[in-house]
N, C-alpha and C positions, 0 to 999 in steps of 0.2 A: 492372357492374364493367368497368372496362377497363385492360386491364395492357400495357406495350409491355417490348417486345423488339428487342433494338439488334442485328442481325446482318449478316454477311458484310460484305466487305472497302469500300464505300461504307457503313458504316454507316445500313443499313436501318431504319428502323422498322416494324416487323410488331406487331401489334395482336393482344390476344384481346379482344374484345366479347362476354358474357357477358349473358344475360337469362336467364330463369326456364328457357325450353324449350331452354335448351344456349347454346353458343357457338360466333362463327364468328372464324375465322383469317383475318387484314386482312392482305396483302400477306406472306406467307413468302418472303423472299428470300435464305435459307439458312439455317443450322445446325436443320434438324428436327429433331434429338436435344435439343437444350436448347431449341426449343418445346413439345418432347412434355413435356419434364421440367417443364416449368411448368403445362402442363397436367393436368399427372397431381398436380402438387404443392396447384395450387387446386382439382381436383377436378374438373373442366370436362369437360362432354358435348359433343364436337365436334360442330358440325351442317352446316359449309360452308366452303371455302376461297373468299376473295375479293378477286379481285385489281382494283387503282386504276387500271391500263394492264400494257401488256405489255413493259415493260422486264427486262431479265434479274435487275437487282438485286431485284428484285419477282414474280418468281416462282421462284428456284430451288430452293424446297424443295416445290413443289405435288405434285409426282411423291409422291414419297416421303412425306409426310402423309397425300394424299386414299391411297396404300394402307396405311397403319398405320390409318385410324380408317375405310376405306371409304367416304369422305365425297364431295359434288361439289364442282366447280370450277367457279368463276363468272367469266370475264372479257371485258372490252369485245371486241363485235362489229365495232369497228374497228379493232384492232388484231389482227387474226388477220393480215396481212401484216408487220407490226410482227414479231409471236412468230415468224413463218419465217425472218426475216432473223434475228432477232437467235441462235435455234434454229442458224443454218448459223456463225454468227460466232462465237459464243463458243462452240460444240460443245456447246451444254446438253441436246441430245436432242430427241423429241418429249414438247413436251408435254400432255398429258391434261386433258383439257377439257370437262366435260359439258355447261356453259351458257353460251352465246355471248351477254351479254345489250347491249342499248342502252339501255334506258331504264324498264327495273323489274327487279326478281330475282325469278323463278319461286319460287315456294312459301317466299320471305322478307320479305314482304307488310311487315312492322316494322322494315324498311328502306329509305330512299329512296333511288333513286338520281338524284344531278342530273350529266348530261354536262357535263364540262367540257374540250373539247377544246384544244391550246393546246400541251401539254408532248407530246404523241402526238396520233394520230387519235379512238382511244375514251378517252383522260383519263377517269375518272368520280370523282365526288368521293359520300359516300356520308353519309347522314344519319340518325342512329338518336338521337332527342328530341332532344335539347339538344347532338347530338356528331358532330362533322361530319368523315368520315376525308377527306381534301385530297389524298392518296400524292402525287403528286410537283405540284400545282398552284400551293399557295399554302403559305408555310412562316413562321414567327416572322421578326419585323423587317422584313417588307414588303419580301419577297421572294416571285416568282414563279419557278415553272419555267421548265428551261432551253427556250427556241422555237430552238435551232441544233441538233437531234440530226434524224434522219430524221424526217418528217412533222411536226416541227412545226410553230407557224405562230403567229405574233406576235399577229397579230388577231384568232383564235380566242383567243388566252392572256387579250387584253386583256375580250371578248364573254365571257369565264367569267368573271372576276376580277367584273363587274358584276353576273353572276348571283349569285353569292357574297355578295356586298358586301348584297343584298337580306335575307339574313337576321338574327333579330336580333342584336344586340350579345354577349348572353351565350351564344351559340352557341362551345363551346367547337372549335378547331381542332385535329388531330390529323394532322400532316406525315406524308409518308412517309417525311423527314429531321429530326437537330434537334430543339428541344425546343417544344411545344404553344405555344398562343396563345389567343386568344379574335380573333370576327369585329371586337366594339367595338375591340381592342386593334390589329389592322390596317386598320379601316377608315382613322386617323389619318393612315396613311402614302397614301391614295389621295384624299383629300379635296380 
């Protein structure tokens, strides 16, 4: 099961991904009251908060989840300079971090993670079967992330779009903006 949630003032999309052994929270970038309420509504055993990069619209409800459900915090190991900057700019605090990962998720083995640098330094885009969370990389209408904020970088954006683009067709897409797609449905626009 995967349910989205449209929060804070960029219109976020935050994910709950839900399998047998609980569910994990895909990018909370505010309102954790009507997360939790959805979670409590579908019944959902939290097991991990997990963030797509370290942009502010993308984490700022991690605080305050990981301590209602106790839970860890997973977010790209290249972006830890990313979250200090953005931490001193928008005054969002420290935030709480148990796993700095690059390129697998400790103890969520039924998750892929593929980097996708491009939009930030640790971009990571996240793959669970047939369901590929994109947070801010690749979005409906063949549209990529923005490469003009801190760290980004045009040619890494274009070197993930190709990694992307490798898998299959009905690989469903899951933005961190906007509304889903499939990989077939934007390969069209890169051919």
């Amino acid at each position: 099961m995967i349910e989205r949630i449209i929060v804070g003032p960029l219109s976020t999309n935050c994910y709950l991904a839900a399998a047998d052994a609980g569910a994990v929270i895909i990018d909370p970038g505010a309102a954790a009251e009507r997360i939790a309420a959805r979670i409590a509504e579908k019944k959902l055993q939290p097991l991990a908060i997990l963030n797509t990069h370290g942009h502010w619209d993308h984490v700022m409800a991690n605080n305050e989840l990981k301590k209602k459900y106790n839970i860890p915090v997973y977010t790209p190991f290249k972006d830890r300079e990313l979250l200090a900057k953005e931490k001193d700019y928008y005054h969002i605090g420290e935030l709480l971090v148990d796993h700095w990962y690059a390129d697998a998720l400790s103890g969520l083995d039924w998750l892929r993670v593929i980097p996708t640098p491009g939009h930030t330094p640790g971009s990571s885009c996240l793959l669970w079967g047939k369901n590929l969370f994109s947070g801010d990389t690749l979005f409906a209408g063949g549209y990529l992330g923005r490469t003009d904020l801190w760290g980004g970088d045009g040619q890494a954006m274009q070197d993930s779009l190709q990694k992307l683009l490798l898998l299959p067709d009905d690989v469903a897409v899951w933005p961190g903006h906007a509304e889903s797609s499939t990989i077939g449905a934007e390969r069209k626009y890169y051919a």
